[in-house]
Each structure stands twice: as C-alpha cells, then as structure tokens.
C-alpha positions as CSV (number, residue, x, y, z in Angstrom):
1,X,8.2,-5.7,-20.7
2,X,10.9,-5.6,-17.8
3,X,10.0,-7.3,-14.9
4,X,11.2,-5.0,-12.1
5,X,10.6,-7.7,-9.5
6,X,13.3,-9.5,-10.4
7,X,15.7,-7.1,-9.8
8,X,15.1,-5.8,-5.9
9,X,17.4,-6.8,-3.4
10,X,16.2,-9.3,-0.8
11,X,14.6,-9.2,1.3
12,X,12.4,-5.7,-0.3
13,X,10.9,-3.4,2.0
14,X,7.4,-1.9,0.6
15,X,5.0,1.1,1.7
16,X,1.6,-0.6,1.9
17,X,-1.4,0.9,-0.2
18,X,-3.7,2.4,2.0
19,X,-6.7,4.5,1.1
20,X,-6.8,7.8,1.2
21,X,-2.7,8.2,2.4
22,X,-0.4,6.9,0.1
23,X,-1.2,9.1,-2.5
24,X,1.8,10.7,-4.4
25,X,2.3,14.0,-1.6
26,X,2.8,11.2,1.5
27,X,5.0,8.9,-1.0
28,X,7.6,11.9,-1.4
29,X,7.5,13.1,2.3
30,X,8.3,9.4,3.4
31,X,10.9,9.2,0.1
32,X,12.5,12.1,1.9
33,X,12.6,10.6,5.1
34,X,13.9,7.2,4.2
35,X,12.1,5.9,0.6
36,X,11.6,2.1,0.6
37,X,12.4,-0.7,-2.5
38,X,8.6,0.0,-3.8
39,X,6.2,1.8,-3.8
40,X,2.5,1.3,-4.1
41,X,-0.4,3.9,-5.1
42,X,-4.0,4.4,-3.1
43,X,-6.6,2.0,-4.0
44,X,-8.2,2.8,-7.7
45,X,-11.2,1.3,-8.5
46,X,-11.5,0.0,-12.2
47,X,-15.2,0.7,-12.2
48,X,-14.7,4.3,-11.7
49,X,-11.5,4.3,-14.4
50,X,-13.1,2.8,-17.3
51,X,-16.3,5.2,-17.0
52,X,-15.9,8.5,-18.7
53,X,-17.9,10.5,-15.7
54,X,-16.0,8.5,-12.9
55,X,-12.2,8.9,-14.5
56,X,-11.7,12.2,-12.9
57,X,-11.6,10.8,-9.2
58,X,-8.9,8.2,-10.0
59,X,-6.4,10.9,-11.9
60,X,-5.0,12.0,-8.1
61,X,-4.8,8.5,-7.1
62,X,-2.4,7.5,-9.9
63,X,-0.4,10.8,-10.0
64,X,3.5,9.3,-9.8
65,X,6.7,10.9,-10.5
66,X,9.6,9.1,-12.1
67,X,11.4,9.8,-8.9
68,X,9.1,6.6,-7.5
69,X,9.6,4.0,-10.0
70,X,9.4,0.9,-9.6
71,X,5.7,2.3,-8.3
72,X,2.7,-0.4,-8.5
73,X,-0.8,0.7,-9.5
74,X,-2.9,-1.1,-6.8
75,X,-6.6,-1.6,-8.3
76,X,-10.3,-3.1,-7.1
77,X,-13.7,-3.9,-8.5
78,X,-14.8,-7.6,-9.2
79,X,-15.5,-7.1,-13.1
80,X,-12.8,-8.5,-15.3
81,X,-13.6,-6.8,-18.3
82,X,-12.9,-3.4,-16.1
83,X,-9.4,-4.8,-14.7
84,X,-8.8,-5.7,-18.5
85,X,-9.0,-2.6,-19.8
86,X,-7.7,-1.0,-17.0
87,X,-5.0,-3.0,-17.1
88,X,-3.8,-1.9,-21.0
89,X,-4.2,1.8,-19.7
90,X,-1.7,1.8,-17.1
91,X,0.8,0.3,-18.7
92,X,0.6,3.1,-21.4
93,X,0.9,5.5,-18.4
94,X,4.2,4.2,-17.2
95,X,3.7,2.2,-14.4
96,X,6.0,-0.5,-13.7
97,X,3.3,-3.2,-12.3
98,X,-0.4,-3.8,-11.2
99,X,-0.6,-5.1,-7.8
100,X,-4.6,-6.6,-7.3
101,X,-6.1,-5.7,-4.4
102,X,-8.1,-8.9,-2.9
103,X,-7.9,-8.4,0.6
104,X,-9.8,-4.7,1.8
105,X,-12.2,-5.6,4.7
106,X,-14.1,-2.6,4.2
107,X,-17.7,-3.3,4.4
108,X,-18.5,-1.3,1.5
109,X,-16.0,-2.8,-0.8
110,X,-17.1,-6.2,0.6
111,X,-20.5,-5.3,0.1
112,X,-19.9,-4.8,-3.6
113,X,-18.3,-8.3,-3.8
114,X,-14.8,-6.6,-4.7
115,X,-11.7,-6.8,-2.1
116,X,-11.5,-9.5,0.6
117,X,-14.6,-10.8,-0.4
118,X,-13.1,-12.4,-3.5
119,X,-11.6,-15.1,-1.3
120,X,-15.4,-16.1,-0.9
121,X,-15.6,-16.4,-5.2
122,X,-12.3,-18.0,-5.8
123,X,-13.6,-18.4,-9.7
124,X,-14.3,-14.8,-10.1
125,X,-10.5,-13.9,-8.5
126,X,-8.6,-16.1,-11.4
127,X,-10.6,-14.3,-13.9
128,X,-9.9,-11.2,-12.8
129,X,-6.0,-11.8,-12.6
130,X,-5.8,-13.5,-16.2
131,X,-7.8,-10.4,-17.2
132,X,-5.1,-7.9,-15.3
133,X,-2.1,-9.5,-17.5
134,X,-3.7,-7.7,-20.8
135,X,-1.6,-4.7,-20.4
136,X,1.7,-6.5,-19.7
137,X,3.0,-5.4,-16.7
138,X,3.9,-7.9,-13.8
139,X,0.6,-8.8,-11.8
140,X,1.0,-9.0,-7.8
141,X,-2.0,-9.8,-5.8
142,X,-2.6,-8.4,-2.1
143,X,-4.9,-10.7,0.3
144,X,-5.6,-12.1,3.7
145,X,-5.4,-15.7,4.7
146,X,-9.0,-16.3,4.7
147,X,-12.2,-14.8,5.1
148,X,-13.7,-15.7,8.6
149,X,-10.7,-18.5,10.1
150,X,-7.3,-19.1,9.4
151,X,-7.3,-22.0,8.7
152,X,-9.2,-21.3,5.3
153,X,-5.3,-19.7,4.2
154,X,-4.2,-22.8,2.4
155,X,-6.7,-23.6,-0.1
156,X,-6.7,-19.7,-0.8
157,X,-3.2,-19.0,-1.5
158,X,-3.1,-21.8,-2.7
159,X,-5.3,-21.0,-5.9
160,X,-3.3,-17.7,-6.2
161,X,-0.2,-19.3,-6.5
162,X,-1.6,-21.4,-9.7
163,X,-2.2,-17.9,-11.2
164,X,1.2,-17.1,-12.6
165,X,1.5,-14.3,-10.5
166,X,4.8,-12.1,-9.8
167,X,4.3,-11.6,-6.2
168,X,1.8,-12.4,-3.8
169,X,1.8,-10.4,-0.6
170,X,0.0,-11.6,2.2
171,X,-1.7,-10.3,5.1
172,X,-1.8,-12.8,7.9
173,X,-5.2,-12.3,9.2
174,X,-8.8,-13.2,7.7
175,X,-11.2,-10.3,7.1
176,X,-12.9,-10.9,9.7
177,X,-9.6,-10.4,12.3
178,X,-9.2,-7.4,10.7
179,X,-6.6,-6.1,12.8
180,X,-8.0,-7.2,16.1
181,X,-5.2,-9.8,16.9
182,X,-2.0,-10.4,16.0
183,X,-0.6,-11.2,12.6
184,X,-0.5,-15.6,12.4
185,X,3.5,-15.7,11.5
186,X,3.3,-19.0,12.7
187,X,1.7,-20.1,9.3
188,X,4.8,-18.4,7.4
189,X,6.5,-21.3,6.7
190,X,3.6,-23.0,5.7
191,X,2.9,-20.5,3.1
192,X,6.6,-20.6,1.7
193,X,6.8,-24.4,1.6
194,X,3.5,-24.2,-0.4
195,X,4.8,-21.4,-2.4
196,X,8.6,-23.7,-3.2
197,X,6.2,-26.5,-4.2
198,X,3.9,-24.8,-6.7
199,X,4.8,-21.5,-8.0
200,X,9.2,-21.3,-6.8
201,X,9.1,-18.3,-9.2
202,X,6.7,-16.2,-7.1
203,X,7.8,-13.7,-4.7
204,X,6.0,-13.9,-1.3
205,X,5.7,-10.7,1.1
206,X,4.2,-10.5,4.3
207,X,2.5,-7.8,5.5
208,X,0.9,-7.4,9.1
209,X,2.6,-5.9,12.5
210,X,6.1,-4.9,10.8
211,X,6.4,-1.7,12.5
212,X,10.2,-1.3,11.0
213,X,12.6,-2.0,8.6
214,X,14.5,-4.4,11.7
215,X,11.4,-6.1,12.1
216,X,11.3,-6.9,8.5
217,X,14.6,-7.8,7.9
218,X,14.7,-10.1,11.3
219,X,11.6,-11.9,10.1
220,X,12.7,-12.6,6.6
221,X,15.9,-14.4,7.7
222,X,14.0,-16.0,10.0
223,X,11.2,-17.3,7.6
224,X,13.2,-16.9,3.9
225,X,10.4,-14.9,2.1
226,X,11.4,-12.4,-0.3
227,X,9.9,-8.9,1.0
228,X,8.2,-7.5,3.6
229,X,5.2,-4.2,3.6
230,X,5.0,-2.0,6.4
231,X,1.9,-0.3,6.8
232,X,0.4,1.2,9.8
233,X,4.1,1.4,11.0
234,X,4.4,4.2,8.9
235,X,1.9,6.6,11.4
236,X,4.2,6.1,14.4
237,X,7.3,6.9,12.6
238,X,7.9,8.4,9.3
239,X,11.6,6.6,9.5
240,X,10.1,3.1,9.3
241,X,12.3,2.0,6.5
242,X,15.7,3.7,8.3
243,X,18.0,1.0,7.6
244,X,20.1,2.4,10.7
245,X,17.5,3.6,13.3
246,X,18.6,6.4,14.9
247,X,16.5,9.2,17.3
248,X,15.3,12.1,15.4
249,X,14.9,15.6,16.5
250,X,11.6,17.7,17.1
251,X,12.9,20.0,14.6
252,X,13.6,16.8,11.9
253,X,9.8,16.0,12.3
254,X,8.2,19.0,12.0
255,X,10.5,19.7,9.0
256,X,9.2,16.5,7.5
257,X,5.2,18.1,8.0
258,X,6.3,21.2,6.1
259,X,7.8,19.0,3.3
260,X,4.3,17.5,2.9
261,X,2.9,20.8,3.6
262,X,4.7,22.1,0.1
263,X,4.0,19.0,-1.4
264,X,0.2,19.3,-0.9
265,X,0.2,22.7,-2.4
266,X,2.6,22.2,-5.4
267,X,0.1,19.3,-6.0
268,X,-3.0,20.6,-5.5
269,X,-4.1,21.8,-8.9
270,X,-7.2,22.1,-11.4
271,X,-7.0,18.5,-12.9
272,X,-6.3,17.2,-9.4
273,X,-7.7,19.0,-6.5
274,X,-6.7,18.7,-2.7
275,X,-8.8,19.5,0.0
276,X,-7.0,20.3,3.2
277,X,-8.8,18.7,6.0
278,X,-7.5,15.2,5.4
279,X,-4.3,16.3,5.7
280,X,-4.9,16.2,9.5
281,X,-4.9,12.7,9.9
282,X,-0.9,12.9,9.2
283,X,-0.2,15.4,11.9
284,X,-0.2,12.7,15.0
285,X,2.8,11.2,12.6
286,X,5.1,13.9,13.0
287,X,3.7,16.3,16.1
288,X,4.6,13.8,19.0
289,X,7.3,12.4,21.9
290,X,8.6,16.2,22.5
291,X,7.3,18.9,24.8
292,X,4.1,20.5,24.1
293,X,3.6,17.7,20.9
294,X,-0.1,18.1,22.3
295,X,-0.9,21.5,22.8
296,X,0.9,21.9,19.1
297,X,-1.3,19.4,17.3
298,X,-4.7,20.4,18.6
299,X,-3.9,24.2,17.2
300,X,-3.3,22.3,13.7
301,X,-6.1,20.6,14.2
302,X,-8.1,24.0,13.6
303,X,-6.0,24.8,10.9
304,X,-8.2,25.9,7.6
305,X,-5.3,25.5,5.1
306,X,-1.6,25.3,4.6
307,X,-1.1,28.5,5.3
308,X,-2.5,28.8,8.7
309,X,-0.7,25.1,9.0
310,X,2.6,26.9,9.1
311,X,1.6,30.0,11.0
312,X,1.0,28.0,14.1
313,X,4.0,26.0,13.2
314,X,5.8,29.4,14.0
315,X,5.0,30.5,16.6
C-alpha cells in the first residue's frame, strides 16, 4: 500500500487533531483559507468503533472527502485487539494512514489508561502499534515527552522509534505540563540525533507553540526535522499555514465563518447529525481585531442555528 509519507515536501506542515474541531466542516473552511500538507481527523476511539451500539458516534468523526487526502485517521483506546480491527476497517474506507494517539492529557482518557497514559505502560504501547499495522496503512504515533518530567523523553521515544513507525510527532511537554509552559525545543536535537541513530527512516514532527507556517519552517531549518503540526495556532488565525502572510480583511474573515456556516449545514444530515451550539467555540477565530469584533460575537453567541448565525451576520 503507498506510503504517502514519503512523498510530502520537507519540511510538511500538519493541522493537529483536536477533539471536537477538526472534524471534516473545520478541515474544509481552513482548506479554503490556506489547506496544509496533511490533514488529521478528531480523536476516534476504537472501543466505540468496533461495538455495534457505539459505531454511530464515530461515523462524523471519520467523515473525509477525497479533496483531503493524504487525511490520517487519528485513533485511542488501550486494547489492541480494538486498534487491530479497527485498523483493517479504515483502510477499506480509504484512508491514507492511522496516526496513534498516545499523548491526550485528558483526565478521563488518562483515567481509562488510553492516551498519555500509555507512556506509563510502555509494553502495552508496542502492542498496540504492531496491532495498528493489520490494516496496512502507514502507522504514526502522536505523544509527549514524558509523563510527569522531561527528562523521562528519552527512554520514551526511544521505545517508539524501535516500533517501525512512519512518523512520530512529538509534543514537547509531559502530561503533566500540559500546556502550562513552553514547548522544551531545547531537547529537539536530542530527539533527532536519537532518531538518526535508531530508526533514520522515521519522520519526526514537532508539535507545541508553532503558531505559523514561518514559525515552522524557521524551526525545521534550524533543527532538521521533517514536519511540523500547528494546533492551537489555528484559533488565532485561520491563515496559519499562509506560506506568504499577508493581513486579511474583516470582510475575508467573516466570509471564512459563512463558509463553515454552509459547510455545517450541507453536512449535518441523518447518518451524521450536527448540533449547532459547538459551533460557537469557532466564532472568536474569525469575529476579532476590527471594530465592533465584540459586540458582533456576543450577538452570535445567542444565535440558535445557522440561520439566525447569518441574520446577525447582516445586519
């Protein structure tokens, strides 16, 4: 099966999975602002895809369009026989890799022993990714560098790298830092000399304060890794992967918010229904920096649906 991995330019820019945003209406609205190299889904959890009466809450969370490929399935759970199967079912539905999740800090997912919390059962984390490689498609895994201290990272990523993995982005901060302090790029080079010494073949991107596609680009020539994720960048400006930053008008922004407004509704359907309410969480991305950006985004705020959405848009 092709490996599209191999074939992005480098460095590779990447939205990162987040829950509940990066579902398949937000992909297209930033794809229409400025799309980046790859594209990742929400978080699926295998648990709820391999049970019959939990597979209807993942089939809006892996909702794609050709338009996106190369798009990445990003999945959770700590049972290997669910990533297994899992695994063999994605590939059937056209996705062009599975990208592990094994670095959410979410108390609940923690709780359940799946996400970050792997890095605590290192023998439970290899089991899972030889399980992920039934289906075929490239494997990437998504961590931190430890679970409570830094200095934990090498050990960690260490063991991923013996995986055979494809790519292996990293988040540097523990789960505990959450995203309290500021990303450790001094341990970049550690982490790529480590890499060139054990697994050459594997792709390394960093994730973690890369508010930009400049900020990516300046730290991958500084540091030589292959791709870089930009994640909460994405709230304070829809452009993030501009590869020519330029200022954008009140009118470009609010055009962008109609886009996903359209895109919610074409979406929103009887096999996949959309409630409206957390759409509001994307109005601060697009209703700010111009006169009366405040006064605007509390009347969305009480907004019922997309209708009334674009009424007060209007006026």
């Amino acid at each position: 099966m092709n490996n599209f991995w191999h074939d992005l330019p480098k460095p590779f820019s990447a939205l990162a999975p987040m829950e509940a945003v990066t579902d398949i209406v937000f992909r297209k609205t930033v794809a229409s602002a400025t799309r980046p190299d790859v594209f990742f889904t929400e978080f699926v959890n295998v648990t709820s895809f391999c049970n019959p009466k939990g597979r209807h809450s993942t089939n809006g969370r892996l909702e794609f369009n050709k338009t996106e490929q190369p798009i990445v399935a990003q999945i959770w759970g700590n049972k290997p026989s669910e990533f297994e199967q899992t695994s063999i079912e994605l590939a059937k539905m056209g996705f062009a890799g599975i990208d592990i999740n094994m670095g959410c800090p979410d108390k609940a997912v923690v709780k359940q022993g799946s996400g970050s919390a792997l890095i605590r059962t290192p023998d439970l984390a290899c089991q899972i990714i030889a399980s992920a490689k039934a289906g075929g498609l490239p494997i990437s895994v998504k961590t931190r560098i430890g679970d409570i201290k830094p200095s934990e990272w090498h050990d960690w990523i260490k063991l991923l790298l013996q995986q055979d993995i494809t790519n292996l982005t990293v988040h540097l901060r523990t789960r505990k830092e959450m995203t309290k302090v500021p990303a450790h790029y001094e341990l970049i080079p550690e982490i790529i000399a480590l890499r060139n010494e054990i697994a050459p073949s594997t792709l390394i991107t960093i994730n973690g304060d890369i508010a930009n596609y400049q900020d990516g680009i300046k730290l991958a020539k500084k540091y030589g890794f292959e791709g870089f994720m930009i994640g909460r960048g994405i709230f304070t400006n829809p452009f993030a992967f501009e590869k020519m930053p330029k200022t954008h008008s009140k009118e470009e922004l609010i055009d962008l918010l109609k886009l996903q407004l359209d895109l919610h509704d074409e979406h929103n359907t009887d096999q996949t229904p959309r409630k409206f309410n957390p759409l509001k969480r994307y109005f601060k991305i697009y209703i700010r920096d111009f006169s009366g950006a405040s006064e605007l985004r509390d009347k969305l705020m009480h907004a019922k649906n997309t209708n009334e959405a674009r009424m007060i848009i209007k006026q």
